[in-house]
NUROKE-320826 format. One record per atom (N, C-alpha, C, CB): x, y, z. Coordinates in steps of 0.2 Angstrom, whole numbers, padded with zeros to 4 digits, always signed. Glycine has a CB too. Layout:
! NUROKE-320826
XYZ;...
//
This chain:
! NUROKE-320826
+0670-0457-0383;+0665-0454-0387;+0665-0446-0386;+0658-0457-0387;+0664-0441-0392;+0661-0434-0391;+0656-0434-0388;+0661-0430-0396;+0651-0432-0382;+0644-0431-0380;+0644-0424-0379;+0642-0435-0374;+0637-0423-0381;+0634-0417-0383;+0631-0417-0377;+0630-0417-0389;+0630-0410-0371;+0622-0414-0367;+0619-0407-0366;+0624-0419-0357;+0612-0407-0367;+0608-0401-0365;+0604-0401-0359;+0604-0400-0369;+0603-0395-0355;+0602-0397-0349;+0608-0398-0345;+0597-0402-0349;+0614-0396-0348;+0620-0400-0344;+0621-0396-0337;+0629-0400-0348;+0620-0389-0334;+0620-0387-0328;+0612-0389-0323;+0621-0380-0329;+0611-0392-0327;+0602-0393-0321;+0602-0399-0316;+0593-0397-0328;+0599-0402-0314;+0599-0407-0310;+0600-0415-0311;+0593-0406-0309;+0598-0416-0316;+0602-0423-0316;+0610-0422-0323;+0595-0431-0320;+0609-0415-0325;+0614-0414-0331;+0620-0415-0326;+0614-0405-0335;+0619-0411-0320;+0628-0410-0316;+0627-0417-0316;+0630-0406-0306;+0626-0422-0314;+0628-0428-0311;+0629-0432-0317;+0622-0431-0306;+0627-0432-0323;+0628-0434-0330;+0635-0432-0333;+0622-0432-0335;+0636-0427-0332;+0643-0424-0334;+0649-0429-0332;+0644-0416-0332;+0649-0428-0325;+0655-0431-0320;+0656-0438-0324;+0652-0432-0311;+0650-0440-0324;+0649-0447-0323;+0653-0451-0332;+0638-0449-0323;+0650-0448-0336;+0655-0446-0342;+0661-0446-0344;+0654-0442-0343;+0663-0439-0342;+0668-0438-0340;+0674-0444-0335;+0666-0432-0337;+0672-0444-0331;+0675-0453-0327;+0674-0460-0330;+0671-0454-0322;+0671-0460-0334;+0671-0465-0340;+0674-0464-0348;+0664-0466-0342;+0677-0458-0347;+0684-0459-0352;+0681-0455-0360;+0685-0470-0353;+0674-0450-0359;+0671-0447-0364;+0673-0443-0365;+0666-0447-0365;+0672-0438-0370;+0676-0428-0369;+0666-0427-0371;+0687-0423-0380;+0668-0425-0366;+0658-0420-0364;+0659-0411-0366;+0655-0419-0351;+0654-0409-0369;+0653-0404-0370;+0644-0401-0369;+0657-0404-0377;+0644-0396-0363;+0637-0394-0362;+0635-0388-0362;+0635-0396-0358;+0629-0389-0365;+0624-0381-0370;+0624-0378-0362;+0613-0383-0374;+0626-0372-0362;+0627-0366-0357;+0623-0357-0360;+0636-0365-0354;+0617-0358-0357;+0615-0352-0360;+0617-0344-0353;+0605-0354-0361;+0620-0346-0349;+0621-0339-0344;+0629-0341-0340;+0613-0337-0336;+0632-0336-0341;+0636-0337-0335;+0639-0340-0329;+0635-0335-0333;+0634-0343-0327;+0632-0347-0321;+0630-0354-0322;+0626-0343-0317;+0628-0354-0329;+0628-0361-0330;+0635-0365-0333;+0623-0363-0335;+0636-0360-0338;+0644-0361-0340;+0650-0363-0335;+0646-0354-0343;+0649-0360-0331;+0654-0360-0323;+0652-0367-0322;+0652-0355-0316;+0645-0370-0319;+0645-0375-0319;+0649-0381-0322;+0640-0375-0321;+0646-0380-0328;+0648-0386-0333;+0658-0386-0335;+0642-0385-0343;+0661-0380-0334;+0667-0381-0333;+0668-0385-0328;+0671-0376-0332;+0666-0382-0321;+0669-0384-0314;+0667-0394-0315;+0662-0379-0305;+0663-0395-0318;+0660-0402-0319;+0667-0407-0325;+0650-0401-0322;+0671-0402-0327;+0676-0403-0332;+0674-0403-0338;+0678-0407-0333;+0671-0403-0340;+0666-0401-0346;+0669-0397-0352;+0661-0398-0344;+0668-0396-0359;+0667-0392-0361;+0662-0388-0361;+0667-0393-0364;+0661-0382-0366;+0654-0375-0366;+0654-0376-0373;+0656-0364-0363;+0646-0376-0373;+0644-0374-0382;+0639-0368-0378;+0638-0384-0389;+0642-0362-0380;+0637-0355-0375;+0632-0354-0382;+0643-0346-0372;+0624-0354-0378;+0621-0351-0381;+0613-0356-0379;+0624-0351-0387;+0607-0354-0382;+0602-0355-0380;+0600-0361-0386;+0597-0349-0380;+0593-0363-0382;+0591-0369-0386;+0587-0369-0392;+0587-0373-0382;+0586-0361-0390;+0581-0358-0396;+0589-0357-0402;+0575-0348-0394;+0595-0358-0404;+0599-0356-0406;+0600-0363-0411;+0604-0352-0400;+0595-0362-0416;+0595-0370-0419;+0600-0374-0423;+0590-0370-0423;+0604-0367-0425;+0609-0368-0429;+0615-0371-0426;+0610-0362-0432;+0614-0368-0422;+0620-0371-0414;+0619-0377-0413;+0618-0368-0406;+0612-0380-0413;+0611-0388-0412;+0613-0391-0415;+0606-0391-0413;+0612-0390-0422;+0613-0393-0428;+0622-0394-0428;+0609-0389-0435;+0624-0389-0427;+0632-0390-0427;+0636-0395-0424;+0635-0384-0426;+0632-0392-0417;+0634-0397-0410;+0632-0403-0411;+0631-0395-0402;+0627-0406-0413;+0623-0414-0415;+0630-0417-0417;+0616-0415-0423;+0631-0413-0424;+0634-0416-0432;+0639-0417-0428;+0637-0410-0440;+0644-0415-0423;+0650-0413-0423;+0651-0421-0417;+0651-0403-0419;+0646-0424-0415;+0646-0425-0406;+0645-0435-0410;+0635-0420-0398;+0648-0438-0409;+0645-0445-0408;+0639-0446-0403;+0650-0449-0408;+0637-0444-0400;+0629-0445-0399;+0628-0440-0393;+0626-0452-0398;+0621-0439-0393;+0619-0433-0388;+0612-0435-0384;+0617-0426-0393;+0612-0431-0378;+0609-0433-0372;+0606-0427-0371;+0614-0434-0367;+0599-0426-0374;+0593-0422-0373;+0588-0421-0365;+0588-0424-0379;+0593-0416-0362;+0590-0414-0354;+0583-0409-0355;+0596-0410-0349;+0588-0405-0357;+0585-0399-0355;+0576-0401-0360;+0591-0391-0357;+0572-0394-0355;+0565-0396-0355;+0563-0387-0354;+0561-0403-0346;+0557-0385-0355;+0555-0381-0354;+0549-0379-0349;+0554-0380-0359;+0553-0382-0341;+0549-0381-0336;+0547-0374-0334;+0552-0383-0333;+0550-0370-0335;+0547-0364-0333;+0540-0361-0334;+0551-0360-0333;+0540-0364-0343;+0533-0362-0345;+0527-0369-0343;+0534-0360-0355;+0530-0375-0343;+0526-0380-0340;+0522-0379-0334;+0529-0385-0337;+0528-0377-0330;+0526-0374-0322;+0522-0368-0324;+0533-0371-0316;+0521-0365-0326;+0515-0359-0328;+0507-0361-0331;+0518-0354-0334;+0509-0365-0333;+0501-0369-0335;+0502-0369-0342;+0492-0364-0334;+0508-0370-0347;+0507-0371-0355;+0512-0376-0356;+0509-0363-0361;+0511-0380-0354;+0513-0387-0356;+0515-0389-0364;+0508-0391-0353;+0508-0388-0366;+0510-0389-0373;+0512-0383-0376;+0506-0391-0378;+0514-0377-0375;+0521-0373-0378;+0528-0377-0376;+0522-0365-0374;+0526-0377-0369;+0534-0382-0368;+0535-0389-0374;+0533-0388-0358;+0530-0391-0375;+0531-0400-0381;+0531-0396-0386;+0524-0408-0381;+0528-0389-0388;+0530-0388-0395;+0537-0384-0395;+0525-0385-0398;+0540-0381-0389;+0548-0378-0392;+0552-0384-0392;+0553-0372-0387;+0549-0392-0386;+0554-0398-0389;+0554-0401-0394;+0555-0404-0385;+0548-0401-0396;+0551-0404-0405;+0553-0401-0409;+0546-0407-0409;+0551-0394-0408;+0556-0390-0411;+0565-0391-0410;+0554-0384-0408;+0567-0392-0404;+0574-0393-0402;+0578-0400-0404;+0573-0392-0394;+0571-0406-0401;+0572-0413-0404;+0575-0413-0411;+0564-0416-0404;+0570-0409-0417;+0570-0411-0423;+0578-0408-0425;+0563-0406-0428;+0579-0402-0421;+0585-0401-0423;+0591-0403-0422;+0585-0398-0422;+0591-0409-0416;+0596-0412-0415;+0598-0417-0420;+0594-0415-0410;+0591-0421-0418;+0590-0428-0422;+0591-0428-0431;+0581-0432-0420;+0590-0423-0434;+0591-0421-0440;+0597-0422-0442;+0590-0415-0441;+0601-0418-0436;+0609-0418-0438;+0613-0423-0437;+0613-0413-0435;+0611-0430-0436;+0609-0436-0434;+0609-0440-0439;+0603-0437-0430;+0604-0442-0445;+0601-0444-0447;+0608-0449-0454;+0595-0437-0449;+0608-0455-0453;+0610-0460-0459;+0618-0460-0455;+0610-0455-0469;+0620-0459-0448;+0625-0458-0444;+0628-0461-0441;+0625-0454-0440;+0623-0468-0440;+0620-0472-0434;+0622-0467-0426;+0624-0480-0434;+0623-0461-0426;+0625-0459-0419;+0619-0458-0414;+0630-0453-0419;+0621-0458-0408;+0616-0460-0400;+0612-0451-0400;+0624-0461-0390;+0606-0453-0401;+0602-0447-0399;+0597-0450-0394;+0598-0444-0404;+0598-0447-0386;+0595-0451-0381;+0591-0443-0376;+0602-0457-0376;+0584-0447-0377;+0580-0442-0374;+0574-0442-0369;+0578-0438-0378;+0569-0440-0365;+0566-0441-0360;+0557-0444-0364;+0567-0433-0355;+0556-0450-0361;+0550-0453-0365;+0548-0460-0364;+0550-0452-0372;+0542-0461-0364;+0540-0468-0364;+0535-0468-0370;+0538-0471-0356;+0540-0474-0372;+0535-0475-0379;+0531-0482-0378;+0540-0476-0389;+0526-0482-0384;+0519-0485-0384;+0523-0492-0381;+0514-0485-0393;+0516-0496-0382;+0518-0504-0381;+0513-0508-0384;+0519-0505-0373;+0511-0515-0382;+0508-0518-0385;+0500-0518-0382;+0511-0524-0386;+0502-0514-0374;+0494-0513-0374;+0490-0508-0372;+0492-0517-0370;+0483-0508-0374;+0481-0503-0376;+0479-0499-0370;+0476-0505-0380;+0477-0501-0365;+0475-0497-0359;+0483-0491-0357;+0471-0503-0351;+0487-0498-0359;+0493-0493-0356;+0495-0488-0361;+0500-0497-0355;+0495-0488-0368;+0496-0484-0372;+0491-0478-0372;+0496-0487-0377;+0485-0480-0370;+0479-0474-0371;+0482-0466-0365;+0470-0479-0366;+0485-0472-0358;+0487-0466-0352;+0494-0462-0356;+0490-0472-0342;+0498-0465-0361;+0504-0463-0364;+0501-0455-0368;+0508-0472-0370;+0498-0459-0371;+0496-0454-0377;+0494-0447-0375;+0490-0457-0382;+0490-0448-0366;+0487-0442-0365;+0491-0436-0361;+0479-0444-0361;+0499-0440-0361;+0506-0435-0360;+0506-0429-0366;+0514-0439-0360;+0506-0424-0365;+0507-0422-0373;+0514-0422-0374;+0505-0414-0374;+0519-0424-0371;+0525-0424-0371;+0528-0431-0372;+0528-0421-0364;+0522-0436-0377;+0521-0442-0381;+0524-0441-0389;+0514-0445-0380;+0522-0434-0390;+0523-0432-0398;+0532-0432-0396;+0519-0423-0401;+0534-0429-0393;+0543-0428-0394;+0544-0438-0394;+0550-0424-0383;+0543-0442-0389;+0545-0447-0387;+0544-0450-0395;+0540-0451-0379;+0538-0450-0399;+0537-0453-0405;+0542-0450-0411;+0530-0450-0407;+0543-0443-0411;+0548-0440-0415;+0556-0443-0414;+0549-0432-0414;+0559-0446-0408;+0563-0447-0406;+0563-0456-0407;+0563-0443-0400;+0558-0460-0406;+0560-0467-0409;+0558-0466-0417;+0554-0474-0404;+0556-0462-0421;+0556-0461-0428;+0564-0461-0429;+0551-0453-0429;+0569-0458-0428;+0574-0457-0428;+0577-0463-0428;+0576-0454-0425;+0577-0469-0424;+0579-0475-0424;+0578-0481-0431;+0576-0477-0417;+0574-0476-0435;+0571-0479-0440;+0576-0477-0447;+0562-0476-0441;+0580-0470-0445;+0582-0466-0448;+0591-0465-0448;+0578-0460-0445;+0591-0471-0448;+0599-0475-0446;+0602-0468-0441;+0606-0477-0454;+0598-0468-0433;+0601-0464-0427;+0599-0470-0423;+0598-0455-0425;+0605-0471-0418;+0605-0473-0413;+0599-0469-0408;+0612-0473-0411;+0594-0471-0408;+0590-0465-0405;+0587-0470-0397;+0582-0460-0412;+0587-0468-0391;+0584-0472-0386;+0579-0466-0382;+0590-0477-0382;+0576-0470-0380;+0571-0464-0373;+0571-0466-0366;+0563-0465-0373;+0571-0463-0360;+0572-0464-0355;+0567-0464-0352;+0576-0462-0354;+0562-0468-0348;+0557-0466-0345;+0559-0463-0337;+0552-0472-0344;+0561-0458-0338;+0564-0455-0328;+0558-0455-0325;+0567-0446-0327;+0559-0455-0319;+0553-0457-0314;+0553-0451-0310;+0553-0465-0308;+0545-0451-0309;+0544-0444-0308;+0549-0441-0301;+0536-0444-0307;+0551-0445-0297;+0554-0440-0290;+0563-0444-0292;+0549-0443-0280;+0566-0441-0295;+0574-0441-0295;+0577-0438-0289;+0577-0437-0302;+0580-0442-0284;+0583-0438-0278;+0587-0439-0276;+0581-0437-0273;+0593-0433-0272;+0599-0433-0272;+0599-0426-0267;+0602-0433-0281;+0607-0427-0266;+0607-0419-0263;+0607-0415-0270;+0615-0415-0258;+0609-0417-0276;+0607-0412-0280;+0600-0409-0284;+0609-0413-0284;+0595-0411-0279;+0588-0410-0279;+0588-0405-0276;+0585-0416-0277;+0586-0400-0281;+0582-0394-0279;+0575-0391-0280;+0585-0391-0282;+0574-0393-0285;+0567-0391-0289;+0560-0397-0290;+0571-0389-0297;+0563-0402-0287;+0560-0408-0290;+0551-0410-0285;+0567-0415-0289;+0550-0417-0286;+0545-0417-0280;+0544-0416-0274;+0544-0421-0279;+0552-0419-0272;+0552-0420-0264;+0553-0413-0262;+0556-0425-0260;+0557-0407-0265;+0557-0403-0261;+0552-0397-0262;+0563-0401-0262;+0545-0398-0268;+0539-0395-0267;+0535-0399-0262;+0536-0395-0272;+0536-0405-0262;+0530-0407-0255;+0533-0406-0250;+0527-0414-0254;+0539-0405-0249;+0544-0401-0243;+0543-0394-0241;+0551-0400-0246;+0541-0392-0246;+0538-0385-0246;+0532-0383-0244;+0539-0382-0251;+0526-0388-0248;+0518-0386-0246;+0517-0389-0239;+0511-0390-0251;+0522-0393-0237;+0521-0395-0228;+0523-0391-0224;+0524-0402-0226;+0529-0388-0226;+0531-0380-0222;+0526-0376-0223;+0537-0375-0225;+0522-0375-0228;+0517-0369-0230;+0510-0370-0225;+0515-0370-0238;+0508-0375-0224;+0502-0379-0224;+0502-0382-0214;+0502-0386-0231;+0510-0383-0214;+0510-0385-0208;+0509-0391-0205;+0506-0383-0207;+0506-0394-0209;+0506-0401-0211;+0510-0406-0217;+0500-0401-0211;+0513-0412-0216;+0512-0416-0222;+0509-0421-0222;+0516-0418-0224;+0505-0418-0229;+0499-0420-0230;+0501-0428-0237;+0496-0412-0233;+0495-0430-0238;+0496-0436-0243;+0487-0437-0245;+0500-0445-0239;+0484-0438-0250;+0479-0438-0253;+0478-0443-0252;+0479-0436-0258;+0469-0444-0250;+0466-0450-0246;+0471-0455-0244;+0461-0453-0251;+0470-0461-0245;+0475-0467-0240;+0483-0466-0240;+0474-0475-0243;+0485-0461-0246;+0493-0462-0249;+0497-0468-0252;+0498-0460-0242;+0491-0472-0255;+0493-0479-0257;+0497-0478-0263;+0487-0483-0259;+0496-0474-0266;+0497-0471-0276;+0505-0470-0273;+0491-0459-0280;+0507-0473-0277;+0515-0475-0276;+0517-0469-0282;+0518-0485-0278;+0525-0466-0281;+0529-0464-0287;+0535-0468-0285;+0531-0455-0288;+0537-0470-0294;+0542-0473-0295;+0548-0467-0293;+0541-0476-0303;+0554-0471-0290;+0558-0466-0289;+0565-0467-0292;+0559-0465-0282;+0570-0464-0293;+0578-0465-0294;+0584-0460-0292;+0579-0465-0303;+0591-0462-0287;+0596-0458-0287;+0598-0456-0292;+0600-0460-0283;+0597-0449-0291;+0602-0444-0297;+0608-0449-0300;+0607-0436-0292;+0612-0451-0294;+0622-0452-0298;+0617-0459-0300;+0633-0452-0291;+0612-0464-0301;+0612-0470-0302;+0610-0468-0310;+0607-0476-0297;+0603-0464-0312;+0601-0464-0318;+0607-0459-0321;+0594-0461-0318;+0613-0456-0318;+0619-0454-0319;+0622-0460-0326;+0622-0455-0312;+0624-0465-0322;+0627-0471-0324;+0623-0473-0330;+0627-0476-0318;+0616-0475-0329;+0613-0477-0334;+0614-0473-0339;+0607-0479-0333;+0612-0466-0339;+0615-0462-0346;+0622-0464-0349;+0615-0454-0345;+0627-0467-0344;+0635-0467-0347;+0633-0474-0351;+0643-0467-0340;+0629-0479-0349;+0629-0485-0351;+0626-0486-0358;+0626-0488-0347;+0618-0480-0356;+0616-0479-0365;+0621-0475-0368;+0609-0476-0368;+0625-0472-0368;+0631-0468-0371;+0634-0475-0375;+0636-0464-0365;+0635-0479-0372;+0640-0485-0373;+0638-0491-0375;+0644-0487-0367;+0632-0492-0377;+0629-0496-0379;+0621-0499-0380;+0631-0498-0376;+0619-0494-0380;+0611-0496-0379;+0610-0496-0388;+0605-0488-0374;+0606-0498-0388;+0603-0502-0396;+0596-0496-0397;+0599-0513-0396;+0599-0495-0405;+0592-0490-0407;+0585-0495-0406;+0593-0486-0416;+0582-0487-0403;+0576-0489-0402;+0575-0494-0396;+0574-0492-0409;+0579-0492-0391;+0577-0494-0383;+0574-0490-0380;+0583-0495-0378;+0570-0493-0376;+0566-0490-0371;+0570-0491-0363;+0558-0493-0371;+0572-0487-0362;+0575-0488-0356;+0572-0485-0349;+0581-0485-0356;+0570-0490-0342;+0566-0489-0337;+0570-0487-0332;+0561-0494-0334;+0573-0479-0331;+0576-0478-0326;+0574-0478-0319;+0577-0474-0327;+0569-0482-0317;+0567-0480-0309;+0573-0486-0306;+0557-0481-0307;+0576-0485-0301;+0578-0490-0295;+0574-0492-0291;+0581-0487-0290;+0567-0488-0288;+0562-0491-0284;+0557-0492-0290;+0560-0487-0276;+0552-0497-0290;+0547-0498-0294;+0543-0491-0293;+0542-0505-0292;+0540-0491-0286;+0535-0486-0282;+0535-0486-0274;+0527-0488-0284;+0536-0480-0274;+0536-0479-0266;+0530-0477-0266;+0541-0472-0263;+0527-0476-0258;+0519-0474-0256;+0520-0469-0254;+0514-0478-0250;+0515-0463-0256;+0516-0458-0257;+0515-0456-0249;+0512-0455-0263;+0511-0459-0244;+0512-0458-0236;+0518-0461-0234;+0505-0462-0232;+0520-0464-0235;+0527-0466-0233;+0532-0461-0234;+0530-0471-0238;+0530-0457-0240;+0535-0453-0240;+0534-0447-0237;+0537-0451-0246;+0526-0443-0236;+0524-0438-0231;+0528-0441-0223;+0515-0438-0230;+0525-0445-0222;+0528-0450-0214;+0534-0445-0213;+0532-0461-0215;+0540-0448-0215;+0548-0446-0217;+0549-0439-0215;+0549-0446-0226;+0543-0436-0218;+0544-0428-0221;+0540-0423-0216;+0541-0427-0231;+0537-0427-0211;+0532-0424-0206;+0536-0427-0202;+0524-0425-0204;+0539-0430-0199;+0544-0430-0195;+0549-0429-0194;+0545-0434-0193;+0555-0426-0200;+0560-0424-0200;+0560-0416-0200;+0562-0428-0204;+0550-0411-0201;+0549-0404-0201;+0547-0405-0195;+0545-0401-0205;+0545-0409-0190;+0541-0410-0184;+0535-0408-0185;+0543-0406-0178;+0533-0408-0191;+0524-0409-0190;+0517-0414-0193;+0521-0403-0194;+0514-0412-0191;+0509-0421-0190;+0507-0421-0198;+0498-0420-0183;+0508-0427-0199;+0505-0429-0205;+0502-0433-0205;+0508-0430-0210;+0496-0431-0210;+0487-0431-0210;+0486-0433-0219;+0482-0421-0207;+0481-0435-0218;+0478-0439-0225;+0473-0432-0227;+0473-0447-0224;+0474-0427-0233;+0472-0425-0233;+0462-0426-0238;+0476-0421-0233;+0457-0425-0236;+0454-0427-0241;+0453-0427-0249;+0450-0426-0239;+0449-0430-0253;+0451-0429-0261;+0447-0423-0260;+0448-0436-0267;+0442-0421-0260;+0437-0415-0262;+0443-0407-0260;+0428-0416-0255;+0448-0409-0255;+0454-0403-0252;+0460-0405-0257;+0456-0404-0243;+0461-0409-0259;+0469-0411-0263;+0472-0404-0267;+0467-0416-0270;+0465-0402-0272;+0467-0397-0276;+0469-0390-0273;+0464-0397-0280;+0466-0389-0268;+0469-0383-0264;+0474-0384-0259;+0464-0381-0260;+0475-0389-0256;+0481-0391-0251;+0485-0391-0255;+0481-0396-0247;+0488-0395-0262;+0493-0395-0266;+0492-0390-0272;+0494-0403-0267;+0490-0384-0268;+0490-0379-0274;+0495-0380-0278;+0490-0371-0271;+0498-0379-0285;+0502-0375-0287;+0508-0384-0289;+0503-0368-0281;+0505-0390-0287;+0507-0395-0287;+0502-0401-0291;+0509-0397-0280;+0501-0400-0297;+0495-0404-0300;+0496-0412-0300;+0494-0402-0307;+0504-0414-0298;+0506-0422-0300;+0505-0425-0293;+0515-0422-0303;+0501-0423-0286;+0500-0426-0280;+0498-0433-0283;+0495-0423-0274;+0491-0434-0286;+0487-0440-0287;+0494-0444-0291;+0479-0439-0292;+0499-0445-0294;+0502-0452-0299;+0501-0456-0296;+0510-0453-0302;+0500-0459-0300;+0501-0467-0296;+0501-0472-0301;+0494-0470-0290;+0509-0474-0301;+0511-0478-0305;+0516-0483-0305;+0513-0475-0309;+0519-0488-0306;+0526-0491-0304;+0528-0492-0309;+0527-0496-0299;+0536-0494-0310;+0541-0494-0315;+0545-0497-0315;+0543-0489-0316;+0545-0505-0317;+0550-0509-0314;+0555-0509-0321;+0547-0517-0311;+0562-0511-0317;+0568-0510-0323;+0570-0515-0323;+0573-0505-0322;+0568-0523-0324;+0571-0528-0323;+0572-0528-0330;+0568-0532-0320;+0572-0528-0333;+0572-0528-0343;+0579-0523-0343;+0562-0523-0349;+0578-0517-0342;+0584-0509-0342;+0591-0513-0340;+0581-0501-0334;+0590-0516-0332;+0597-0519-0333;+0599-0523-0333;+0600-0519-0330;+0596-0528-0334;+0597-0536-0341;+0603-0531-0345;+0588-0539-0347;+0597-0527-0349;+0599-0524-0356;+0607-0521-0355;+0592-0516-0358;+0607-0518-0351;+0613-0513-0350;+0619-0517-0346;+0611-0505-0345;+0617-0521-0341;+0620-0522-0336;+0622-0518-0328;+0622-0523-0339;+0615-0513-0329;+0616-0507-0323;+0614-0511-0316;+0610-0499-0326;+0617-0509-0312;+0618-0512-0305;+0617-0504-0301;+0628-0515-0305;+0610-0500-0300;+0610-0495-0293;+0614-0497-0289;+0604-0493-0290;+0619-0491-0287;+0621-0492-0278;+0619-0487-0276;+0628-0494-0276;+0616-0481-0276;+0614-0476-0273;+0608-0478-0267;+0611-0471-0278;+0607-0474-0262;+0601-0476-0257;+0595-0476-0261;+0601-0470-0252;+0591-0480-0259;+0583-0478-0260;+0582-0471-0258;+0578-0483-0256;+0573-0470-0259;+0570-0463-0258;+0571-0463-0250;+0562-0462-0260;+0567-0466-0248;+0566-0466-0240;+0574-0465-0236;+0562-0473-0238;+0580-0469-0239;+0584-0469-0237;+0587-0462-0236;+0586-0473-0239;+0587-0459-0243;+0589-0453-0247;+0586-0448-0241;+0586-0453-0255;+0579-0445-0241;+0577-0443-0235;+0580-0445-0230;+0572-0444-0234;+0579-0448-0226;+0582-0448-0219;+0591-0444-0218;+0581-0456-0215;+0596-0444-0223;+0601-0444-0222;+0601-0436-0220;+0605-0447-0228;+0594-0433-0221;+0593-0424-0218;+0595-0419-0224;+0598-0422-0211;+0598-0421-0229;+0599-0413-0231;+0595-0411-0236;+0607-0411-0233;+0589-0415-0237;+0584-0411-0241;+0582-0408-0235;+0578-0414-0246;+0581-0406-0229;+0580-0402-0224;+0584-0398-0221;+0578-0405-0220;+0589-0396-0222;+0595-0391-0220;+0591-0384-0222;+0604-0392-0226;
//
């Protein structure tokens, strides 16, 4: 198949390209600088050069791609406190994908978890503002597009982890001197290796049925002291429970400390037939080079 991917130089994009590509697909990825373009060659790839604000471009690239793989996100303005600017340039981007989509049956697969049958759980769904894309995007499945969502778990890790959880609480435990974990550290995150949720994108590439929900985590939920443990011993400093009334100041600048959720994927690989072989988190840490 032609694949489209956005986000293709970012963090789980490199590892999605390869993966692709090695499965027998001709990949082509949105490069808006220099440096990402280089990327996504070096990765084999094609270049569709240009930005996401470049709508016309989407639309072309959609039409052109038997299905497309929606990465890219508007973190930078997230990370600034406007979150919903970020969910309003993705449905802006979304609409434009999925548009060029529409009566095709072709694959439009993008980052979300959609509702379910129950309510307490849908109440916590709805109050993501980044629930409006997930809705626009199973709308499409309605819209003869192969459209599916991926629920990614919040700590994805790899050496190609740069930016992600573990290497901000990597950082406020350098900063602070401590690693730290909020009251007991029970509040588990669901985790997954970069090259496994890799694979699962090559599989919904290949087969996922519109309108899947797909649970990418490998571990359900790691304990969020488990993972300090790890990360104070492999900085050599003591890690301490810090209190709730201190959370927000010790994890300045990190609002997501408290999650505490788990994510099991027994349904995802039934569905696909996906088999992780990457390390777990814990495993993934100790091998040291998120500490180099």
């Amino acid at each position: 198949m032609r694949v489209f991917v956005t986000g293709a130089s970012g963090h789980i994009g490199s590892a999605v390209l390869p993966e692709l590509i090695a499965g027998g697909h001709e990949v082509f990825g949105l490069a808006r600088s220099d440096a990402a373009e280089k990327k996504v060659r070096e990765a084999g790839a094609g270049v569709r050069r240009g930005s996401l604000d470049d709508l016309d471009l989407l639309r072309e690239a959609a039409g052109e791609a038997d299905a497309v793989i929606h990465l890219a996100f508007g973190n930078e303005l997230m990370m600034s406190g406007d979150f919903a600017g970020a969910v309003a340039q993705d449905l802006i981007h979304v609409k434009a994908l999925g548009d060029a989509l529409i009566g095709t049956g072709k694959g439009l697969f993008g980052i979300g978890m959609q509702r379910a049958a129950d309510a307490a759980y849908n109440a916590t769904i709805d109050t993501n503002p980044r629930s409006q894309v997930t809705r626009l995007i199973v709308d499409y499945a309605r819209q003869g597009v192969r459209a599916a969502t991926f629920a990614v778990p919040p700590v994805t890790h790899s050496d190609l982890d740069r930016h992600g959880f573990i290497p901000m609480l990597i950082g406020i435990a350098r900063r602070t001197g401590v690693s730290g974990y909020p009251g007991d550290g029970a509040n588990t995150w669901p985790a997954a290796h970069t090259r496994d949720l890799a694979t699962l994108y090559r599989l919904a590439v290949e087969k996922a049925p519109a309108g899947a929900q797909l649970y990418a985590a490998t571990e359900a939920g790691v304990p969020l002291r488990q993972i300090a443990e790890v990360i104070g011993r492999r900085l050599g400093l003591p890690t301490v429970s810090i209190p709730q009334e201190e959370v927000d100041r010790h994890f300045a600048g990190f609002p997501f400390v408290r999650i505490d959720f788990t994510m099991p994927n027994d349904e995802t690989r039934e569905l696909l037939g996906w088999n992780p072989q990457h390390p777990g988190l814990i495993a993934d840490l100790e091998q040291g080079h998120y500490f180099a």
